[in-house]
C-alpha positions as CSV (number, residue, x, y, z in Angstrom):
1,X,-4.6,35.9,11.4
2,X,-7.2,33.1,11.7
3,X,-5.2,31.7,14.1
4,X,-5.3,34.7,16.4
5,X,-8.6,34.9,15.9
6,X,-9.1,31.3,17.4
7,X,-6.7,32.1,20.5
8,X,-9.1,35.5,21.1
9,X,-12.4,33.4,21.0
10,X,-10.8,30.9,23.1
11,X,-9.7,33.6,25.5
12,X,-12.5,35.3,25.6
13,X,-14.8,32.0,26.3
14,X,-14.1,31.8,30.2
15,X,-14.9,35.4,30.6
16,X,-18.8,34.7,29.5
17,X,-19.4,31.9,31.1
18,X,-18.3,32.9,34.7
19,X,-20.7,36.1,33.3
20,X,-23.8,33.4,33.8
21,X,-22.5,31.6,36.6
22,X,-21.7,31.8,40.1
23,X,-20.5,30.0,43.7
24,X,-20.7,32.3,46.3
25,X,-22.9,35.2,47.3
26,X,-23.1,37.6,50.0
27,X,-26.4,39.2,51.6
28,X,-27.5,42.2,53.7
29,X,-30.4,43.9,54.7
30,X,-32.0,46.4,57.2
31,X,-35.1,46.2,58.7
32,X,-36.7,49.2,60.7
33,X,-40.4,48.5,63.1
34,X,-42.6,50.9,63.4
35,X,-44.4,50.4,66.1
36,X,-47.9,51.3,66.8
37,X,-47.3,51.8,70.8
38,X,-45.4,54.8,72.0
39,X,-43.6,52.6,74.5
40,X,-40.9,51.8,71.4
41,X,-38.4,55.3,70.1
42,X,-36.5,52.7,67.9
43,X,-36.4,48.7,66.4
44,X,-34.0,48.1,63.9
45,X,-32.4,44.7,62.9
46,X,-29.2,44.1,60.6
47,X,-28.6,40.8,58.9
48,X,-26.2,39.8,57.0
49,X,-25.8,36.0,55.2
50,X,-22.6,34.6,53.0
51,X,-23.2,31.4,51.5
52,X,-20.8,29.1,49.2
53,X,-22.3,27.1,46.8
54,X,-20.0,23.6,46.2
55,X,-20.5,23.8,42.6
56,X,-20.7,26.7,40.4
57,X,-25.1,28.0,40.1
58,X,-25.5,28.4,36.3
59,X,-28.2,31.2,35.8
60,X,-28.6,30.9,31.9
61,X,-32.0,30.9,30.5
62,X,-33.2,31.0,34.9
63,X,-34.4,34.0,37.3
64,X,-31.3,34.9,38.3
65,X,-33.1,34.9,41.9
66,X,-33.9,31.1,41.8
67,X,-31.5,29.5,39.7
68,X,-30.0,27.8,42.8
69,X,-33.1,26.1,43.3
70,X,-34.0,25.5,40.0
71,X,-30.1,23.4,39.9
72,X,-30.3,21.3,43.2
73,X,-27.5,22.8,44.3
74,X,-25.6,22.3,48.0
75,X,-24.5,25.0,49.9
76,X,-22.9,25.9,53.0
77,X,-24.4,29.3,54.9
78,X,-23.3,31.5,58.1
79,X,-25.8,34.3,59.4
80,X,-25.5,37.4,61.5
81,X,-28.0,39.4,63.0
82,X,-27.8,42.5,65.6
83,X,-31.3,43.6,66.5
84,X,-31.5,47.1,69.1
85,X,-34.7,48.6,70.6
86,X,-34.9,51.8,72.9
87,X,-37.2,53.9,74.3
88,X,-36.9,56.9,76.6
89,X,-40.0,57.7,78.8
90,X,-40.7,61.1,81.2
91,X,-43.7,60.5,83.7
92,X,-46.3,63.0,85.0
93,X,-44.2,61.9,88.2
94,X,-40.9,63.3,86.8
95,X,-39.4,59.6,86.4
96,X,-37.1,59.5,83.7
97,X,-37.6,55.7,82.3
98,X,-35.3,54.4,79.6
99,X,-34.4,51.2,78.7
100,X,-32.2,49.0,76.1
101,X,-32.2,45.7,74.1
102,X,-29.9,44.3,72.2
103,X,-30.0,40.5,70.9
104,X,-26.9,39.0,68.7
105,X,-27.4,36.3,66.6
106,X,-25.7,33.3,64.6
107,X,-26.0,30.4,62.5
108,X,-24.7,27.9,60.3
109,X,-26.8,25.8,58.3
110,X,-26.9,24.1,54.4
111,X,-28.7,22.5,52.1
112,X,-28.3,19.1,50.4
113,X,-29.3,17.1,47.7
114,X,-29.3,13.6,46.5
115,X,-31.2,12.9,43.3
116,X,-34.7,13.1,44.4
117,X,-33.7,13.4,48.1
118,X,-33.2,16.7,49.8
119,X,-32.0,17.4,53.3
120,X,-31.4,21.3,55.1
121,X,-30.1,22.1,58.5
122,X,-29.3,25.0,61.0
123,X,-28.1,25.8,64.0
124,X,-27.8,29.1,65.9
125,X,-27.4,31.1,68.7
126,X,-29.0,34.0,70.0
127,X,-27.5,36.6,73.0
128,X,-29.9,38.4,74.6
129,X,-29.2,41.9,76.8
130,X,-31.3,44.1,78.5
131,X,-30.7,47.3,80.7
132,X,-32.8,49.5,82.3
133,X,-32.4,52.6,83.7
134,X,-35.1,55.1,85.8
135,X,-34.5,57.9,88.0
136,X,-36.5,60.4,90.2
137,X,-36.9,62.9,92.7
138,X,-36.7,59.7,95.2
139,X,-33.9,58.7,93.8
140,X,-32.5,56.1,90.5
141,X,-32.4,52.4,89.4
142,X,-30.3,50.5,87.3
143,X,-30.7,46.7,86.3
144,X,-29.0,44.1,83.9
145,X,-30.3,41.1,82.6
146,X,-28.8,38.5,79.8
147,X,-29.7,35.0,78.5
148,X,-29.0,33.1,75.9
149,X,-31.5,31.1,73.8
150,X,-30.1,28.1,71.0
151,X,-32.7,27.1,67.7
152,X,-32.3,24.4,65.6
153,X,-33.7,23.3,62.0
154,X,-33.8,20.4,60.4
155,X,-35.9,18.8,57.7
156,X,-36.4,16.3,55.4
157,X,-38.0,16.3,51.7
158,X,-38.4,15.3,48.3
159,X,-39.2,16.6,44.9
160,X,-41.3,14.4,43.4
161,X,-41.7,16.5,39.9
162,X,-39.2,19.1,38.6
163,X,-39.0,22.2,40.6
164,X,-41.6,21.4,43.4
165,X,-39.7,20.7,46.7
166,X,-41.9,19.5,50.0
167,X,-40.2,18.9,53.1
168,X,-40.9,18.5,56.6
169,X,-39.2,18.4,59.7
170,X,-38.3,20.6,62.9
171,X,-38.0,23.7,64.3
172,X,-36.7,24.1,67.5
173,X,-35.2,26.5,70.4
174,X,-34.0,26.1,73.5
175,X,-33.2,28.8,76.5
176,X,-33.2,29.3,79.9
177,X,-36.0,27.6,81.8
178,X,-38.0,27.3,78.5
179,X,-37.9,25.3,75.4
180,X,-40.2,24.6,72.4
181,X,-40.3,21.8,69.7
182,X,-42.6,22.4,66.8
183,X,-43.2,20.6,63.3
184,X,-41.9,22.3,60.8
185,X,-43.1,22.4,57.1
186,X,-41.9,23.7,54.0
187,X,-42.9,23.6,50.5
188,X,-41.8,25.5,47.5
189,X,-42.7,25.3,43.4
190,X,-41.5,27.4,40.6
191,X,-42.8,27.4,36.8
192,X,-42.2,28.8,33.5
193,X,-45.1,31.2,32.4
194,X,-44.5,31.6,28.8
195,X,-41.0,31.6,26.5
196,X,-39.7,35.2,27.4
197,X,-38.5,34.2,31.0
198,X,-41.2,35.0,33.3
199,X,-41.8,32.6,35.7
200,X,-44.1,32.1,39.1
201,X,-42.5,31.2,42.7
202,X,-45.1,29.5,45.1
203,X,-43.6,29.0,49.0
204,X,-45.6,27.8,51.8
205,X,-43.8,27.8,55.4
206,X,-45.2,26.7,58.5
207,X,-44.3,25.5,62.2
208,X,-46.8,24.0,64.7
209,X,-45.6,24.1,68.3
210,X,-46.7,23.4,71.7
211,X,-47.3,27.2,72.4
212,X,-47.4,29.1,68.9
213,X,-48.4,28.1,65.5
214,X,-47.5,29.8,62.2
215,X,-47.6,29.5,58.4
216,X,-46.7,31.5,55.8
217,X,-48.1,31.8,52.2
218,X,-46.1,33.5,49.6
219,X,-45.5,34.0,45.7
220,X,-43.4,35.8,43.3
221,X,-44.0,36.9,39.7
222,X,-41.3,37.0,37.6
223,X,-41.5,39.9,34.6
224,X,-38.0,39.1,33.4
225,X,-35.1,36.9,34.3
226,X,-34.0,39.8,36.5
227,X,-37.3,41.8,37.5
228,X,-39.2,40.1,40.4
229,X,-43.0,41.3,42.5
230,X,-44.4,39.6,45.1
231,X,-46.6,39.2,48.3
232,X,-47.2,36.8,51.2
233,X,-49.3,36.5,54.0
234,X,-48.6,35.2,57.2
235,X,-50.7,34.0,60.8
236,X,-49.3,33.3,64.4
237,X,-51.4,32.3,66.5
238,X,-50.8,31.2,70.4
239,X,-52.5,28.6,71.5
240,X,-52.4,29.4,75.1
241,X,-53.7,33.0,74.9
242,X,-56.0,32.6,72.1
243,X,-54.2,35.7,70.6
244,X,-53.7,35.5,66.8
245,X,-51.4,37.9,64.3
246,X,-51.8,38.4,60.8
247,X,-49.4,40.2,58.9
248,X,-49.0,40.8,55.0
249,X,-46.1,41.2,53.0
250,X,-45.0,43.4,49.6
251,X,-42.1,42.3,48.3
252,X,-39.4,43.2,45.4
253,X,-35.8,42.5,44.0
254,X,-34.3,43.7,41.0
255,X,-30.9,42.8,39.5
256,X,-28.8,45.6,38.2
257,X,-26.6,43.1,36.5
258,X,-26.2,39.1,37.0
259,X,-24.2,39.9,40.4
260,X,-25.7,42.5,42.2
261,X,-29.2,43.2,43.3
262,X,-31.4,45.5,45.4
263,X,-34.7,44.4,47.0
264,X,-37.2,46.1,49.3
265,X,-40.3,44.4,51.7
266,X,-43.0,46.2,53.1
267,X,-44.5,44.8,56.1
268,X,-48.0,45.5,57.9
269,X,-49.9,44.1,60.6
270,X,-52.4,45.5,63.4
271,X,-49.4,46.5,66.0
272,X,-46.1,47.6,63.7
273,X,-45.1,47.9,60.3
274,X,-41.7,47.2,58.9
275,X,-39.6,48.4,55.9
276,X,-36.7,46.4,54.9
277,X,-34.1,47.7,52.6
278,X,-32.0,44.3,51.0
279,X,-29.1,44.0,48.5
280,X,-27.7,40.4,47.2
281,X,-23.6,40.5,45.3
282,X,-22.5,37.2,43.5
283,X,-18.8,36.4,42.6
């Protein structure tokens, strides 16, 4: 009998440690606009992410949402995004105006590390189409019009205590007749509060172009290894039009177990609001 007993424990002992571990994860959200202008009827963008970790992300004792970080661990990534606008428009003139956007989009990108070292890169591609359509008493219109634009990402850092990461780099994009290069900048520390397993996530993001500027500041509070809150607060600003945009951010994620969770961000700003709806499933 105390032999079976040892084969059961011995069984049973892969079964809980894959329980607080994982190496690949799958994410998807939605993200409706609401825009302030009548001109828009609809903005919605899907993305979806899979990323495979090359070693297995332990999540004992973590936030199950940063334990990845917290482990240095590489990773490979591929992205997806559909984004579609429309509006439909009726002039005191009796012109029916409508007209269509779609962009596609995809990446690859990872993260590295070595020791102290830490290196992250992306590539993508975005597919642009718009259509148009109006129509008239005098008669209708139809137009096309695609184009293509490439980004790239690529930056360099080092963590020169545990869990504070600073890096800095590039962010670029490429398209037809136009093309930016900006420094890019990237910072990010997290930190026990207390012995229960409530921590703090501090992020700072930011790219300084030609054209546009922006930066992002953002934190997270962690109630429990699971429960996560948080805000950020972020400024573009073009520098040839002098025009600035500040929006803020609300921000939640909750894990119903150690491989599924549900998030939610609240956006606002002076010309559109957006509501994204996110989920996260580890295997």
């Amino acid at each position: 009998m105390k032999m079976n007993k040892t084969y059961l424990a011995l069984a049973i002992l892969p079964l809980t440690t894959s329980a607080m571990a994982y190496q690949a994860q799958i994410d998807a959200g939605y993200t409706y606009f609401d825009h302030d202008s009548l001109k828009v009827d609809y903005h919605g963008v899907f993305e979806t992410e899979g990323t495979y970790y090359f070693k297995a992300v332990d999540t004992e004792n973590k936030p199950l949402n940063e334990a990845a970080f917290l482990g240095h661990h590489n990773r490979v990534s591929a992205k997806y995004s559909f984004q579609h606008i429309k509006d439909d428009k009726l002039y005191i003139n009796e012109t029916v105006a409508q007209s269509k956007q779609e962009l596609h989009g995809y990446s690859i990108g990872g993260e590295y590390y070595i020791d102290q070292l830490y290196f992250t890169g992306e590539v993508g591609r975005q597919h642009y189409k718009v259509e148009s359509r109006s129509s008239s008493l005098n008669g209708s219109s139809h137009a096309k019009q695609r184009f293509d634009l490439t980004t790239y990402r690529a930056l360099v850092g080092y963590t020169p205590i545990q869990n504070l990461l600073i890096a800095a780099g590039i962010n670029a994009y490429k398209g037809e007749g136009f093309d930016e290069n900006a420094f890019a900048l990237k910072a990010k520390y997290v930190t026990p509060l207390d012995q229960n397993g409530q921590y703090l996530n501090l992020e700072l993001d930011g790219s300084f172009g030609h054209d546009i500027d922006s930066i992002t500041f953002g934190g997270d509070y962690y109630l429990t290894q699971r429960l996560s809150l948080g805000s950020a607060y972020t400024r573009d600003t073009n520098s040839t039009s002098k025009i600035h945009k500040d929006e803020y951010q609300l921000r939640g994620k909750y894990f119903i177990n150690n491989n599924l969770s549900l998030g939610s961000i609240l956006r606002f700003s002076d010309d559109e609001d957006k509501f994204n709806i996110n989920g996260t499933y580890r295997f």
